[in-house]
N, C-alpha and C positions, 0 to 999 in steps of 0.2 A: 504494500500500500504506500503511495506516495500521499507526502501532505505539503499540500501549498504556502510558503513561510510569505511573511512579509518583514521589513526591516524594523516594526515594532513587535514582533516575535519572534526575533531572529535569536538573538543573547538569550535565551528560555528555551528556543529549540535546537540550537545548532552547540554553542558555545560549552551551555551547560548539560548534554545531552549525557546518561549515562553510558553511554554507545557508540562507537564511530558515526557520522553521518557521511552521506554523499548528498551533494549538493547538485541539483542542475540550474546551470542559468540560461535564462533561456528569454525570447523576447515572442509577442506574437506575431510579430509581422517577417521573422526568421524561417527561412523555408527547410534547412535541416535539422532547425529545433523541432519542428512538425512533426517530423519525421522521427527524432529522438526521442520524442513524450509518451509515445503508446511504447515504445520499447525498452524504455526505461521503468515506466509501472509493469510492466511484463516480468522482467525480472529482477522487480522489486518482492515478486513473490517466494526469491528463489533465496532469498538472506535477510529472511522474518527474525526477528533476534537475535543478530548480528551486526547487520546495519542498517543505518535507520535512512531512509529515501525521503528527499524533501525537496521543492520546486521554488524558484524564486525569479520573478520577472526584474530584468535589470533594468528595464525601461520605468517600471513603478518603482524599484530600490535601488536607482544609482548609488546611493552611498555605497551598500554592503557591495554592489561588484565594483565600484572604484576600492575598496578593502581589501579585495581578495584580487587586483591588479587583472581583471576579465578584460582581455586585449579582443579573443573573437567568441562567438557561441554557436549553437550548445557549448558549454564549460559545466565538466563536473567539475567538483572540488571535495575531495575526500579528508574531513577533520577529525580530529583523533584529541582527546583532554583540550578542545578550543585551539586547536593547532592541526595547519593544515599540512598533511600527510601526503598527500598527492593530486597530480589534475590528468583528466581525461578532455584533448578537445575534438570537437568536430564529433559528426555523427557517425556511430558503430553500430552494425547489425547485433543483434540478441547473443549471437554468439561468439562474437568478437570482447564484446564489452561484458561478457562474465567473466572469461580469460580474463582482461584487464583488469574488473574489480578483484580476482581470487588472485590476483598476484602482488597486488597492492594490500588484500588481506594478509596473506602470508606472510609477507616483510614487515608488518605489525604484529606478526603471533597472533591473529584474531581471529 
């Protein structure tokens, strides 16, 4: 399950999360964000209680992607104790980008 953040629940969900988060940034008018959003809650199913999936528009929260230095998007950004652990950009097929997250989990021990 993906949950849609905003920059006034960002520090509550991301920062102080118990849990790694993945972050997607993403904008509406982005045509591979499109494309990244149904595939990203897809296998958002696949790392229930491991890491936590969450969405954030950087056209509504410039600040948090001017924070996290979002140069293009989709941008995930993988945060670990409020520190960001790693980034995934541009769009990956389902099975490209579980590769990428379980390798990014792994070099955390997670």
């Amino acid at each position: 399950m993906v949950t849609k953040i905003t920059g006034q629940n960002f520090e509550k969900e991301v920062m102080e999360a118990d849990m790694p988060v993945i972050i997607d940034f993403y904008a509406d008018w982005c045509g591979p964000c499109k494309m990244q959003g149904p595939v990203f809650e897809e296998v958002s199913a696949d790392y229930k209680g491991r890491l936590k999936f969450v969405k954030l528009s950087v056209e509504e929260n410039p600040r948090v992607g001017d924070q996290f230095s979002i140069q293009g998007i989709p941008c995930l950004v993988v945060v670990k104790e409020g520190k960001e652990v790693d980034r995934i950009v541009g769009f990956n097929p389902a099975d490209i980008l579980k590769q990428k997250i379980d390798s990014i989990l792994s070099k955390m021990g997670a």
